[in-house]
C-alpha positions in Angstrom: -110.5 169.3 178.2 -112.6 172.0 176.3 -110.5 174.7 178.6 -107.4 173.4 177.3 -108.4 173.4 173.9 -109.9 176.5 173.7 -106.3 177.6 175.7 -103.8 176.1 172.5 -106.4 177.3 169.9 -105.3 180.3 170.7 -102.1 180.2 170.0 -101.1 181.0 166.4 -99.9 177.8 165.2 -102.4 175.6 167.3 -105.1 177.9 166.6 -104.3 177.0 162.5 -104.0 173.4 163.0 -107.3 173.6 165.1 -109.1 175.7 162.5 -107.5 173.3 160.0 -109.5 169.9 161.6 -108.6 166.4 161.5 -106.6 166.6 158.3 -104.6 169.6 159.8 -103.9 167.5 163.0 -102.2 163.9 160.6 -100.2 166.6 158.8 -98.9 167.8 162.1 -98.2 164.3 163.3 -96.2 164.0 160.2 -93.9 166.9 160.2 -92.9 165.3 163.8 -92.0 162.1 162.3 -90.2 163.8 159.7 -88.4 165.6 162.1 -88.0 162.4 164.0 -86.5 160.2 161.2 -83.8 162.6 159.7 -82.7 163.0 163.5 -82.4 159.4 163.6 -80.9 159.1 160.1 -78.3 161.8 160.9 -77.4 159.7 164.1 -77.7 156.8 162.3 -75.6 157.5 159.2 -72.4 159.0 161.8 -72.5 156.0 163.5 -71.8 154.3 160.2 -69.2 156.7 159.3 -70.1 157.8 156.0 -68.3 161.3 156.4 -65.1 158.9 157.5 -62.5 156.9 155.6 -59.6 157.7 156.7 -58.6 155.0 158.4 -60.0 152.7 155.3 -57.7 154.8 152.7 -54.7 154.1 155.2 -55.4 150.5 155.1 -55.2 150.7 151.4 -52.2 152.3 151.5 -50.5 149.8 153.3 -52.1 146.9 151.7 -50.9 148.3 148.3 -47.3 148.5 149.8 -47.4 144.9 151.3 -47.6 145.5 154.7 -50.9 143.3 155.0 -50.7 143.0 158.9 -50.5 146.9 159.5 -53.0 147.5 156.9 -55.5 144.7 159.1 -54.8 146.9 162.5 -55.6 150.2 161.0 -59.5 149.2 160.4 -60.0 146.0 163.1 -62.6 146.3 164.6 -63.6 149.8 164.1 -67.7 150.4 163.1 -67.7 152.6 160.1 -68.8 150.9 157.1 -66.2 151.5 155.4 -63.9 150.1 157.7 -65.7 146.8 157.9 -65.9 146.3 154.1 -62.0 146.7 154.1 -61.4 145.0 157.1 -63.6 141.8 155.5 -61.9 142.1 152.0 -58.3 141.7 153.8 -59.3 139.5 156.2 -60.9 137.0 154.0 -58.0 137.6 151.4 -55.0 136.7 154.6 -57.3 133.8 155.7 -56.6 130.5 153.9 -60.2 128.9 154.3 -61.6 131.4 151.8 -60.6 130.9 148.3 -61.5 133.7 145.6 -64.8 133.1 145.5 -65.9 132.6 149.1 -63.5 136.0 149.9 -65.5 138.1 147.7 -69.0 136.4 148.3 -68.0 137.3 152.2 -67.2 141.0 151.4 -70.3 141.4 149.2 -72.4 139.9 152.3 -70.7 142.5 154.5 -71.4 145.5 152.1 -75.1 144.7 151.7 -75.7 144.7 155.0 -73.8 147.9 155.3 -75.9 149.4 152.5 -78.8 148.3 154.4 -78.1 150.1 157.8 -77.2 153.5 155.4 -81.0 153.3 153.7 -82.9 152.5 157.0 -85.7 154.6 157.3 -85.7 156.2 153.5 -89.3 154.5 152.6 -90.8 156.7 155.5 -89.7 159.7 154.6 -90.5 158.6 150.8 -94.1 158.0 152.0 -94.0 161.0 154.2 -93.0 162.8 150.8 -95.9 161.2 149.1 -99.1 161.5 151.5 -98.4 165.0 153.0 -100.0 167.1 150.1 -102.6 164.2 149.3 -103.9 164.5 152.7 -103.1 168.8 152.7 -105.7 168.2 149.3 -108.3 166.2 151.1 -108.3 168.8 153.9 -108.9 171.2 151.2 -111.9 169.3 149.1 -113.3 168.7 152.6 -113.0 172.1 153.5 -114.3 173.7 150.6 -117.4 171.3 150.4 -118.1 172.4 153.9 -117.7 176.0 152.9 -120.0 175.6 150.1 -122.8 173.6 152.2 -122.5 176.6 154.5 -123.6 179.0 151.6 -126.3 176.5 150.5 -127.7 177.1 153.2 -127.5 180.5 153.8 -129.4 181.0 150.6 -130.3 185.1 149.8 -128.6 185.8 153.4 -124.8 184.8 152.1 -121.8 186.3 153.6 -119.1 186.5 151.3 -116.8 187.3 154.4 -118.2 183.5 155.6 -117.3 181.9 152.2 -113.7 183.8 152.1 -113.0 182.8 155.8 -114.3 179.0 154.8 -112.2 178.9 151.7 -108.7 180.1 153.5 -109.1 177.9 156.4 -109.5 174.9 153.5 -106.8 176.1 151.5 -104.7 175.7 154.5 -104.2 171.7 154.7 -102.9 172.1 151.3 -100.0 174.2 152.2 -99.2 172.4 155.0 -99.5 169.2 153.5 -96.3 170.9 150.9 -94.9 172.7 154.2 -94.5 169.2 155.5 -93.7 166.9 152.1 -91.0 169.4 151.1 -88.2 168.9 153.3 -88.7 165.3 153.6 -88.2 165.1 149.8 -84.8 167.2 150.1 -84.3 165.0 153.3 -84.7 161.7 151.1 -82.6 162.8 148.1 -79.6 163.7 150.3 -80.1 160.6 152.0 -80.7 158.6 149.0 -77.5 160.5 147.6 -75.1 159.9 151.2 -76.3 156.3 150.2 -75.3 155.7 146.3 -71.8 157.5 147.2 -71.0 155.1 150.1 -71.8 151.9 147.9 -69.4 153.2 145.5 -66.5 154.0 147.8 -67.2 150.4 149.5 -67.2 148.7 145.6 -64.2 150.6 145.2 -62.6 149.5 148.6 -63.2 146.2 147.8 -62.3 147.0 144.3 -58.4 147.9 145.4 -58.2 145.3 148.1 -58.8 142.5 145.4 -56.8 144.1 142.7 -54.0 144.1 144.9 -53.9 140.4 145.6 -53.8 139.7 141.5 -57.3 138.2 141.4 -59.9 139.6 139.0 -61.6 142.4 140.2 -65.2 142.1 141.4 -68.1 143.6 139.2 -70.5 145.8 140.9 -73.6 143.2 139.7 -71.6 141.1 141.7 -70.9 142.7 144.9 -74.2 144.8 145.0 -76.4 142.5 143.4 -78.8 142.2 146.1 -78.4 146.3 147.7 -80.1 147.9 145.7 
């Protein structure tokens, strides 16, 4: 175990996480699961179809010109989001069980859990975004109180080489710590942003589907009460 150790130590980016200690190895465990959950969200968020719509706006389409049935075929049972909010907005609308209010309660229930699905995984990359540099600074304090012990004790025979060498490998959970908490900051905002746009193209789907039928279009409070 030492052999292989001493083996990836060597090696310029395991040698700097090695040098860097314990706090060097969490950061490194991080940017994995960073990398790990925007993968995921990437895969996650296609399977929803939030770069889609096209078969949502042709169900519109039809819907607005009457042809209810059509407009029903062109987004049964398809998964994208989007598709599924329209497809419960008309169904619920051509179904005589549901009156106004149960049709749009229905839709809303369909769009929150929609919503949902599209901000899975967002408060890890928040707290990924939040610890990273407070555990890159700990390295740091750690490091540089080590450093500092080392010239205590040293005394008259200091090395300033020793100090600078302890002070750079210190410094270096800190930029890691930023290296890593960076990108999963731009990661959550476009996330967070893919998210807000596709709960306002599903109020607006719903929006137009309602319209249509000549009943009072729903509020966002109302459809989106509980996804935020």
């Amino acid at each position: 175990m030492t052999e292989l150790a001493t083996s990836l130590a060597a090696l310029p980016l395991f040698g700097l996480i090695y040098d860097g200690g314990w706090t060097m190895w969490l950061i490194a465990a991080l940017s994995v699961i960073t990398l790990a959950v925007v993968l995921w969200k990437l895969w996650s968020l296609w399977r929803l179809g939030v770069w889609g719509g096209s078969h949502s706006r042709a169900a519109l389409q039809l819907w607005s010109q009457g042809r209810k049935r059509e407009a029903m075929d062109q987004v049964r049972g398809r998964p994208s989001a989007r598709a599924r909010v329209t497809q419960a907005a008309i169904g619920t609308s051509l179904d005589p069980r549901f009156d106004d209010h149960a049709a749009r309660e229905e839709t809303a229930r369909v769009a929150r859990q929609a919503l949902f699905r599209s901000r899975a995984g967002l408060r890890a990359l928040e707290l990924i975004a939040t610890i990273a540099p407070l555990l890159g600074l700990l390295g740091t304090v750690l490091g540089m109180i080590a450093a500092f012990q080392v010239l205590q004790n040293s005394g008259n025979q200091a090395d300033p080489s020793d100090l600078a060498g302890g002070i750079w490998v210190a410094l270096l959970t800190t930029a890691a710590g930023m290296a890593v908490a960076i990108p999963a900051g731009v990661a959550l905002s476009w996330f967070e942003s893919i998210s807000d746009r596709l709960q306002s193209d599903l109020e607006d789907l719903a929006t137009r589907v309602f319209v249509s039928r000549d009943a009072p279009a729903p509020t966002r409070a109302r459809l989106f009460e509980a996804a935020e």
